[in-house]
Structure formats: structure tokens, C-alpha cells
C-alpha positions in Angstrom: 0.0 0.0 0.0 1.5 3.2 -0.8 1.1 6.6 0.6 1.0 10.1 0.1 2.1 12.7 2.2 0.2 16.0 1.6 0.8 17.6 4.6 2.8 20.2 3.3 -0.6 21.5 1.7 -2.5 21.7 4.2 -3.2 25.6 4.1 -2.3 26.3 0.7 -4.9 27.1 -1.7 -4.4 25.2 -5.0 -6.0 27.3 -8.5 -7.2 25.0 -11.0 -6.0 25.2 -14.1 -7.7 27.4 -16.6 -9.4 25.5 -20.1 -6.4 27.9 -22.3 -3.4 26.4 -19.5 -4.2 23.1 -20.4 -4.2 23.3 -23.8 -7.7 23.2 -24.5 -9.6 24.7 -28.1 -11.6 24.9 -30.2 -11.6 25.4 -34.1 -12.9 28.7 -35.8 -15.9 27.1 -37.5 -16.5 25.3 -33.6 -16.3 29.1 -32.4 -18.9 29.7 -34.8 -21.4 27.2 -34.2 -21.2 28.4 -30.5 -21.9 32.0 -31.7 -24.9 31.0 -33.8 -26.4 29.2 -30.8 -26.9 32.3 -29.2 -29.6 33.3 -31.2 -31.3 29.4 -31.3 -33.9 28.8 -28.5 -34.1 25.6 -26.4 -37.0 24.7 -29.1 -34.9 24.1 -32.0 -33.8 21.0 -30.2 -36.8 18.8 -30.3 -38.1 17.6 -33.2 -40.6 19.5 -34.7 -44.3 17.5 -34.3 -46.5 16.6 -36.8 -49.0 19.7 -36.4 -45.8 22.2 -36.9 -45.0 20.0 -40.1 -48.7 20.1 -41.4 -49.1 24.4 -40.3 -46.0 25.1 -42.3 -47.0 23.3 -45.0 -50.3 24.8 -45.5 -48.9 28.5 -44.1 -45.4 28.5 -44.9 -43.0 29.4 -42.6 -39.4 28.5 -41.6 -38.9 25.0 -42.5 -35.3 25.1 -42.2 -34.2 23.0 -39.6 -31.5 24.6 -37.3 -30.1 21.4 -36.8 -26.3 20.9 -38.3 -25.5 18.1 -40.9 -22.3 17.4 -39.1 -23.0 15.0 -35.8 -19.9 16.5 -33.9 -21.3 19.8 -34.4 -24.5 19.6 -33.4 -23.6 17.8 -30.3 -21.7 20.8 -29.6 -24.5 23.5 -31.1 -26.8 21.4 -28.5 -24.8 21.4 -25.7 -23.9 25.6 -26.7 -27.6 26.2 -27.0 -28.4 25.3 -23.5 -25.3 26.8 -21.9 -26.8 30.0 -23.6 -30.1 29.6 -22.2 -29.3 27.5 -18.9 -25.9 28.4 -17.7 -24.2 25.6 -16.2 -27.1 23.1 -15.5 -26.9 21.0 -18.6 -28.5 18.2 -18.9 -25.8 15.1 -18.6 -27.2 13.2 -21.7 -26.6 16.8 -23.6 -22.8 16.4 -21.7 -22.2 12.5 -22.7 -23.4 13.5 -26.4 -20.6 16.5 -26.8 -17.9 13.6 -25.2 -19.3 11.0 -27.2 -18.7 13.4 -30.5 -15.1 13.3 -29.1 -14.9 17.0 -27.2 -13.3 16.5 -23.8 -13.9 17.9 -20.3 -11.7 20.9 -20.8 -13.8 21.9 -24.0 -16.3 22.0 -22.0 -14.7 24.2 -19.7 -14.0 26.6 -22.1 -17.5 26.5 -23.9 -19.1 27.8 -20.7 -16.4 30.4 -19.9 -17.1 32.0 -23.1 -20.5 31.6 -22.4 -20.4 32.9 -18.6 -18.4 35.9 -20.3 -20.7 36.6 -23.1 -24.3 35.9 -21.8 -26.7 38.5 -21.8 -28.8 38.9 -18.3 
């Protein structure tokens, strides 16, 4: 059995290290999908129902779907969308889908920093 003596930080305070310290980014066109999410509201990510399908059929409207072709980029426009709108209390199936599109933790990280720095009250 080993052991570890951490005495000697007892009364020291320890700062984690920052998303940028350990090495942690994102791509210009990721930066841009997290810009654009802004603007999306938490109803672009349901499906739309049958009875929106039929009114904008018969009405018009904006059929476009807000949802991105790419899987790795929507998981993060998802996850983005509720950091907008939510702050930090994301949903952890929204959080397993943006690691399961191979972001890690520290993306993450930075995602809601910007987003904490950004966000409109």
C-alpha cells in the first residue's frame, strides 16, 4: 500500500487550471457554431411535431431546420444552446453526447467560460 504525504498543503490554496493552461480549443468554425447558438432557442432541439409540419406546410414558414448536418457539431450547437439559455445546469445526456462526439472535459470548460463571459442577463 503506498502513501502520500500532503501535509505540506495543508493551508495552501491550489487554483485549477484554466481550459487555455491546459491546452484546450476549439476550431474557428466550432467558435462559430457556438456564436450562432446564441440566437437558437431551447425549441430548435426537439423535433418539430407533426402539427408544426402540417401548419407550415399549409402557411409557410421557416422550414429550415436549425439542426447541423455534421454529428460532432451539433452535439456541440446542442450542448452551446443550453449553456446559452441554462448556464451551467446541462442536462448530462446533452454532456455524454458532446464527449461522445469526441470534445473533452476541458472543451467544456471553455464553452461555458465564453459563455459565462458573453451571456446577456
Amino acid at each position: 500500500m503506498a502513501y502520500l504525504d500532503l501535509s505540506d498543503f495543508r493551508n495552501e490554496t491550489v487554483a485549477a487550471p484554466t481550459p487555455h493552461e491546459i491546452g484546450a480549443s476549439l476550431s474557428a468554425l466550432e467558435w462559430q457554431v457556438v456564436g450562432i447558438a446564441q440566437r437558437d432557442r431551447l425549441a430548435s432541439l426537439e423535433a418539430p411535431g407533426r402539427w408544426s409540419k402540417l401548419l407550415a406546410i399549409f402557411f409557410g414558414g421557416d422550414r429550415a431546420s436549425p439542426r447541423l448536418a455534421d454529428p460532432r457539431l451539433e452535439a456541440l450547437r446542442r450542448l452551446a444552446v443550453h449553456a446559452w439559455h441554462k448556464g451551467d445546469a446541462i442536462p448530462q445526456d446533452e454532456i455524454a453526447g458532446f464527449h461522445a462526439a469526441g470534445f473533452s472535459f476541458a472543451q467544456l470548460q471553455l464553452v461555458l467560460a465564453q459563455v459565462r463571459g458573453k451571456a446577456v442577463a
